[in-house]
C-alpha positions in Angstrom: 97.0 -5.7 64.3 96.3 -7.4 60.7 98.4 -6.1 58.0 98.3 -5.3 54.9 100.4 -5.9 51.9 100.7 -4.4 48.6 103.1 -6.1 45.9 103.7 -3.0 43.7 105.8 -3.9 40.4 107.4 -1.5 38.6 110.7 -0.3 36.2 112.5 0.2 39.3 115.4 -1.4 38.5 115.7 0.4 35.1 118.5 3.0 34.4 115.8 5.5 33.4 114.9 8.0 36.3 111.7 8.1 34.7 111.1 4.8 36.1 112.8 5.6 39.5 110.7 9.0 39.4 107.2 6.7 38.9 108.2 4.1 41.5 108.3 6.1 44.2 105.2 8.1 42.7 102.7 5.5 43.0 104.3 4.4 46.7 103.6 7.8 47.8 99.8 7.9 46.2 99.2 3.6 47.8 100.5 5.3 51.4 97.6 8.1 50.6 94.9 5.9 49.7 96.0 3.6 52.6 95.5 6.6 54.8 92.5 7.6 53.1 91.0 3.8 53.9 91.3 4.4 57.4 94.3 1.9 57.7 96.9 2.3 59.8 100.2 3.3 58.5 102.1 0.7 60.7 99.9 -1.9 59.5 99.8 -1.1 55.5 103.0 -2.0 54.1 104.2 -1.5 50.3 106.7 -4.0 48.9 108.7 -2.7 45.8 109.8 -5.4 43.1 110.8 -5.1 39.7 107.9 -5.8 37.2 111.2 -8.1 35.9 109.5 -10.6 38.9 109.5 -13.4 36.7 113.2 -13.4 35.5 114.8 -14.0 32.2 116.2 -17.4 32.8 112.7 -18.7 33.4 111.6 -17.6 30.2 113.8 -18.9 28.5 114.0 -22.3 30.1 110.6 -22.9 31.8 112.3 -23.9 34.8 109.5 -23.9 37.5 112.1 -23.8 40.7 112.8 -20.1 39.4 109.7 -19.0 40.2 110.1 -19.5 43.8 110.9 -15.8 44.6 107.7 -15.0 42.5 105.6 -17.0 44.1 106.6 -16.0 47.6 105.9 -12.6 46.6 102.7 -13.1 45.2 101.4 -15.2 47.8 101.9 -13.1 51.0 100.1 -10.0 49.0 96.9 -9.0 49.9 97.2 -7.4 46.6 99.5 -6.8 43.1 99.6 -3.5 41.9 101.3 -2.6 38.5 102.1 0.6 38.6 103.2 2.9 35.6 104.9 0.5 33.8 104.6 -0.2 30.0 103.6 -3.9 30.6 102.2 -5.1 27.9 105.1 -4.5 25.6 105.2 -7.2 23.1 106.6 -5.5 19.3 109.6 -5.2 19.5 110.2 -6.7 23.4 109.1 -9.4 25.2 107.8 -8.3 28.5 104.3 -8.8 28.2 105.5 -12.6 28.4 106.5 -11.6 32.0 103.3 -10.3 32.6 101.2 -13.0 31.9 102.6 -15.4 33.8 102.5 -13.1 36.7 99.1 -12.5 36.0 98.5 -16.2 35.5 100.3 -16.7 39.1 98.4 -14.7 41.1 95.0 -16.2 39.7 96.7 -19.4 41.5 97.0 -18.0 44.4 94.0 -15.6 44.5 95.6 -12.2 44.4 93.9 -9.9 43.0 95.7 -7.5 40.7 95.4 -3.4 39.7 97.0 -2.3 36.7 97.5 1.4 37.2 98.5 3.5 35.0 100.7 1.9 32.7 101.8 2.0 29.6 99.6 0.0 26.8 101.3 -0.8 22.9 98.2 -1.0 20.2 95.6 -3.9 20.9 95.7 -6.6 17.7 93.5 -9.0 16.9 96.1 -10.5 14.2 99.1 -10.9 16.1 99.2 -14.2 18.7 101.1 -11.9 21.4 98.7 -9.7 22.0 95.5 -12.2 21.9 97.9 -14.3 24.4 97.9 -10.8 26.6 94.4 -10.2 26.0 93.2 -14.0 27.6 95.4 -13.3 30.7 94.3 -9.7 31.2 90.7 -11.2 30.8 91.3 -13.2 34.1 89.0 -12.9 37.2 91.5 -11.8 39.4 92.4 -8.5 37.3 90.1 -5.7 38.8 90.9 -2.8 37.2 93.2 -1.6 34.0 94.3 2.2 33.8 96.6 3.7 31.2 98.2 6.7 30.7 98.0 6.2 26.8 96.1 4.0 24.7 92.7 3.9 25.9 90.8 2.5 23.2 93.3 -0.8 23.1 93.3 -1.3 26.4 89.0 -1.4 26.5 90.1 -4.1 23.6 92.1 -6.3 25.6 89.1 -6.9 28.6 85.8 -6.4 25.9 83.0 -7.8 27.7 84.3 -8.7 31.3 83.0 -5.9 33.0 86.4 -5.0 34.0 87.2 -0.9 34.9 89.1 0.8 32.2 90.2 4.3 31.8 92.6 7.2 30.7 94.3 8.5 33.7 97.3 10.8 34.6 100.9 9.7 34.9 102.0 9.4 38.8 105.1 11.1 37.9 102.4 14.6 37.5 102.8 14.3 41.4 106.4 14.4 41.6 106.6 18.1 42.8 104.9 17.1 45.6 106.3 13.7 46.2 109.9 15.6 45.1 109.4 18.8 46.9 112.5 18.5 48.6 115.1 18.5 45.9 116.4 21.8 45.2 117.8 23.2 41.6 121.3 23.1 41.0 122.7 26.0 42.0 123.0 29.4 39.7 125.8 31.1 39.0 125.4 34.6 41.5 122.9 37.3 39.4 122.1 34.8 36.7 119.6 37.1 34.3 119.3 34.6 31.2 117.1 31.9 30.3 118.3 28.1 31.1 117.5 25.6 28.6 117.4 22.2 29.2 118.7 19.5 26.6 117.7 16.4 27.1 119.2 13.8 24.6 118.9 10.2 23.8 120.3 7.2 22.3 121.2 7.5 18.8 119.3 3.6 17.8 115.7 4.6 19.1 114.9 6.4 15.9 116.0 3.6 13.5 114.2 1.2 16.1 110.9 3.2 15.5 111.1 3.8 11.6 112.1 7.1 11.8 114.7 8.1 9.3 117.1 10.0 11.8 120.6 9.4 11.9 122.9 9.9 15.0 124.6 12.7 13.2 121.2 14.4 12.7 121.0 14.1 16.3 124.0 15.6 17.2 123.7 18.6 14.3 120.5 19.2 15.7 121.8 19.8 19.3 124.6 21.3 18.4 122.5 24.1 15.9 120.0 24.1 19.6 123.3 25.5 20.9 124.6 27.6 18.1 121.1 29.3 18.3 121.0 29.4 22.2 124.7 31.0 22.2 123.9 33.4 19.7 120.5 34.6 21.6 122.1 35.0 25.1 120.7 32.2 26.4 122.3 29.6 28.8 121.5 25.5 28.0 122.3 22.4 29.9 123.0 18.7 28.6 121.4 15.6 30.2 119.9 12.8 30.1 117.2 10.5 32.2 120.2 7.7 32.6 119.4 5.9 30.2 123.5 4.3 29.9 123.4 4.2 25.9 122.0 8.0 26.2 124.8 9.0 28.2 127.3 7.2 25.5 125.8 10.0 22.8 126.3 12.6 25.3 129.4 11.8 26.4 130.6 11.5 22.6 129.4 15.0 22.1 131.6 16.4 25.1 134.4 14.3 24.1 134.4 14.3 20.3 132.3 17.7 19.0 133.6 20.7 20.9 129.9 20.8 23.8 131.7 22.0 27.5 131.7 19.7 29.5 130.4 22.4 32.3 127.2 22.4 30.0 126.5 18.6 30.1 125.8 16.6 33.4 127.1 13.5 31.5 125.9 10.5 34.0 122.6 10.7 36.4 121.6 8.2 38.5 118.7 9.1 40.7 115.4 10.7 41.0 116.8 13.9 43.2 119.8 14.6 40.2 117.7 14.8 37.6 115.2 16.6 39.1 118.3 19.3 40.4 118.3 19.6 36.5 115.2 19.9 35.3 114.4 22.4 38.3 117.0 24.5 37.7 115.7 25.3 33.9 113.5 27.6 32.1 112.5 25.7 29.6 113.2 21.6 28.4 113.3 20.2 25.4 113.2 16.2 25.9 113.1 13.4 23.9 112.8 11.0 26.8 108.8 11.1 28.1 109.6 11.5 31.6 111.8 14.1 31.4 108.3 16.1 29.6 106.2 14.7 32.3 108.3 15.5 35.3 109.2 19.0 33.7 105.3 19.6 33.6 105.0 18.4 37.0 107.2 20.9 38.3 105.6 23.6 35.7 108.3 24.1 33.2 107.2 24.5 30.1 108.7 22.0 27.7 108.6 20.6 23.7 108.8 16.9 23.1 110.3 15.2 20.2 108.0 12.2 18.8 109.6 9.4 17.9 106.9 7.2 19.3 102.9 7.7 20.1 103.4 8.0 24.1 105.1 11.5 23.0 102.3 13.4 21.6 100.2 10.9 23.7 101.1 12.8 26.5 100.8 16.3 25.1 97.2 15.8 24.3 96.3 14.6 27.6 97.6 17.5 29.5 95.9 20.2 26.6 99.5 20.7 25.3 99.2 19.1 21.7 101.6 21.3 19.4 104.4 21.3 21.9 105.2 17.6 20.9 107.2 17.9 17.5 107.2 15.1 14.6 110.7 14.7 13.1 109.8 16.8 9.8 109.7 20.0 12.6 113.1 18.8 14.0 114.9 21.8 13.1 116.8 24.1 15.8 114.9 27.5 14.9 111.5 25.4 14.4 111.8 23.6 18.0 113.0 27.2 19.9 110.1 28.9 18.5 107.5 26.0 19.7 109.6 26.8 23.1 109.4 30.3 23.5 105.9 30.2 23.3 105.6 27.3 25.5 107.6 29.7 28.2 105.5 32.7 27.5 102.5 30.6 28.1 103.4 29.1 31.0 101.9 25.4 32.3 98.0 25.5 33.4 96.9 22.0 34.9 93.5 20.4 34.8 92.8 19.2 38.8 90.2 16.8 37.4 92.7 14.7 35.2 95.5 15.5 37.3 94.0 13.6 39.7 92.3 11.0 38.0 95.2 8.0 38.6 94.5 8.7 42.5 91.1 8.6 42.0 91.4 4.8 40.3 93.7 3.8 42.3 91.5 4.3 45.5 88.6 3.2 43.7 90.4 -0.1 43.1 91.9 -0.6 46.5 88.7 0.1 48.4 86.7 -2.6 46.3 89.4 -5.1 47.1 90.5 -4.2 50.9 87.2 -2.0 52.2 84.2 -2.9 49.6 81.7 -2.4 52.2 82.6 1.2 53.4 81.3 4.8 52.0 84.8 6.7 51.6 85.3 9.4 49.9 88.8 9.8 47.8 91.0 12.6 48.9 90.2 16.0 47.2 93.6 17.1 45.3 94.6 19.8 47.8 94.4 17.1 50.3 96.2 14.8 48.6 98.6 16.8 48.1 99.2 17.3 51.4 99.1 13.5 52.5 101.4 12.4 50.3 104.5 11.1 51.7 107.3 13.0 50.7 110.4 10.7 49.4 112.9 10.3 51.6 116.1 10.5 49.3 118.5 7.9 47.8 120.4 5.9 50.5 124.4 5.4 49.7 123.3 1.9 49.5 120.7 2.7 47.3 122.8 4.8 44.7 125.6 2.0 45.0 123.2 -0.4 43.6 121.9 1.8 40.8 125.4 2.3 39.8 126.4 -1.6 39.9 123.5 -2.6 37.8 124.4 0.0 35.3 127.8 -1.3 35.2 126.7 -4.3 34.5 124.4 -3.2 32.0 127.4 -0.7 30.3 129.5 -4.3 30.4 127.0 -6.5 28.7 126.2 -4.1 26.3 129.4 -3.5 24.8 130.6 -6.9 25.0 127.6 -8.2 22.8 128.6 -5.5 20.3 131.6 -6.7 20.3 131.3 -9.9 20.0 128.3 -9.2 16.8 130.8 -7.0 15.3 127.8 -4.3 15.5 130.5 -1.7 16.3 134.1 -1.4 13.8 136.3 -0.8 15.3 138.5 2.0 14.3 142.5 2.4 15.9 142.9 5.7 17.5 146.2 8.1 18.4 146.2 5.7 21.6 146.1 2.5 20.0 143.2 1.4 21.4 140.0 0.8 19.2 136.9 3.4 20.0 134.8 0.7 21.6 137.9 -0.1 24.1 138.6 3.9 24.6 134.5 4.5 25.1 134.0 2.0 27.6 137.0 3.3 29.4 135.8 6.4 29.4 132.3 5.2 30.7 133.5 2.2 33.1 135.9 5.3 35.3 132.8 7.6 35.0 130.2 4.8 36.7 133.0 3.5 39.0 133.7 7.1 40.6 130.0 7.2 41.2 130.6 3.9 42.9 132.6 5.3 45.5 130.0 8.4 46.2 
């Protein structure tokens, strides 16, 4: 029996769950459309990589023999999906490099490639990066571009190619279905008041996005959330999406600034423990996108705080506009209110645009691997019921989670370090606050080691 293979690249190797949440998403919608194609689920076979395909060191060296992994990849795939990813990143990062020269790679070997889903930064005309994008997304062998964002930019990139463009859904709408398996935390027996989630971020992404937000206006803002919550009856729970500098402010707030630690889930590290969290709250208010989207998907009303476009990007797509918040309405009673009538609303979906990135996705697969054939895409009540469910995170699987954020927690801190980003400051102990932090985070990722 022929087989088929699909080279999906995504954030999977990223700390955020988000990512983890969309990889296992769009496997789950390819195995449906591979289903709905007639193929055989023996024969149809999804290989995960990291969108990180083409690796650092080759950047930055040019060194062809490090491409050997990519290329064997590439070349065995009947075709490269990239799914859900922001890819074209180039403002402020450099991964739309990466990109291309995937891109550019599998015109070499005659691949063809889907771009599903993913997240687009603004197209512009003035800025080299993004014309250098533009000529490698312009390629023959790209079939199809969908976004869950910028619309307008990406019809900019492939102007006058003929190639399929359009606003779609976020695969991570589907995780209820893909997730239905995890179960909330468990409640405290004859639990009557309203759970709040919290979910924070790194204190640098607001400085990194021109927004005039310090890390102590972060933390007074949580801590009024709280003040507000206490005072109202109302229970709350800290997290974040595992983001490891996310967990470094939440940790400090534990540690430093009087939050219980029975109130804050300091370190996640897979889809199934942050979804425990978000499933076993009311309400969420999130910083972090996927926390919004995954919230949604489980219909729990939520507020996101914008401190980029994809925030209120989202919002609007789902008819949800005012509950994504600008920084001049960060203030504890402004953002409850917005909540409370998020919760008395409830969360209505549209079936049409919830199931538009199935739709594209099929669309895209079927004029690559059956272009001949009449099928018709799944209905959404079928498709939710042929999507495979996930299966959970293997031991193995959270082990390496866990290593790579180790790594990550190591780098980080040693680069600060070593820039003298970070002052240090002698403590009680003796040792300075970076040493005593990354204590405190290196016995917090190693006990997980050992789970």
């Amino acid at each position: 029996m022929a087989r088929t293979e699909v080279l999906l690249l995504t954030n999977r190797d990223s700390d955020n769950i988000g990512d983890q949440i969309i990889e296992a998403s769009v496997i789950s919608l390819l195995k449906a459309a591979a289903e709905n194609l007639g193929i055989a689920s023996q024969s149809f076979i999804v290989r995960s990589r990291a969108a990180s395909i083409i690796s650092k060191k080759y950047m930055s060296t040019g060194d062809e023999s490090l491409l050997e992994s990519a290329r064997r990849a590439i070349s065995r795939a009947d075709v490269v999906v990239f799914g859900g990813a922001p890819l074209f990143n180039y403002v402020y990062q450099v991964f739309y490099r990466r990109t291309i020269r995937t891109v550019e790679l599998a015109e070499e070997y005659g691949v063809p490639v889907l771009f599903s889903s993913i997240g687009v930064e603004p197209y512009n005309d003035a800025d080299e990066r993004s014309l250098a994008l533009q000529s490698a997304l312009r390629k023959p062998v790209v079939r199809q571009i969908t976004t869950r964002d910028d619309l307008e930019s990406t019809q900019k990139y492939v102007e006058g190619t003929g190639i399929p463009t359009a606003l779609v859904s976020d695969p991570a709408v589907f995780a209820d279905s893909v997730f239905e398996k995890v179960r909330p935390i468990d409640d405290p027996p004859g639990r009557s008041r309203k759970r709040i989630g919290l979910v924070v971020t790194r204190s640098g992404v607001f400085p990194d996005n021109g927004i005039p937000f310090s890390e102590a206006d972060q933390r007074n803002f949580w801590l009024g959330v709280i003040d507000e919550l206490t005072a109202r009856g109302d229970d709350y729970r800290l997290f974040t999406t595992g983001h490891f500098d996310d967990e470094i402010f939440l940790d400090s707030l534990v540690r430093h600034h009087g939050v219980q630690g029975k109130k804050a889930a300091v370190t996640l590290n897979s889809p199934e423990e942050l979804i425990e969290q978000l499933r076993s709250c009311d309400g969420v208010i999130a910083y972090r996108l996927h926390a919004s989207i995954t919230s949604f998907a489980f219909d729990i009303p939520s507020i996101g705080l914008t401190w980029n476009f994809k925030v209120p990007d989202f919002y609007r797509s789902v008819d949800y506009p005012e509950r994504a918040l600008e920084s001049a309405d960060w203030k504890p009673s402004t953002v409850l209110s917005a909540l409370d009538r998020a919760m008395s609303e409830g969360v209505e979906k549209d079936d049409d645009f919830m199931i538009s990135v199935y739709r594209t996705l099929f669309s895209g697969l079927k004029g690559i691997l059956k272009p001949s054939e009449q099928i018709e895409p799944y209905s959404l009540e079928e498709l939710r019921e042929k999507l495979p469910r996930y299966a959970g995170t293997s031991r193995k699987q959270y082990q390496e989670k866990m290593r790579r954020k180790l790594r990550r927690s190591y780098g980080f801190y040693q680069d600060k370090i070593a820039a003298n980003a970070v002052k240090p400051s002698v403590g009680q102990s003796g040792r300075t606050q970076p040493q005593s932090l990354l204590r405190s985070v290196r016995t917090r990722l190693k006990r997980g080691l050992k789970r």
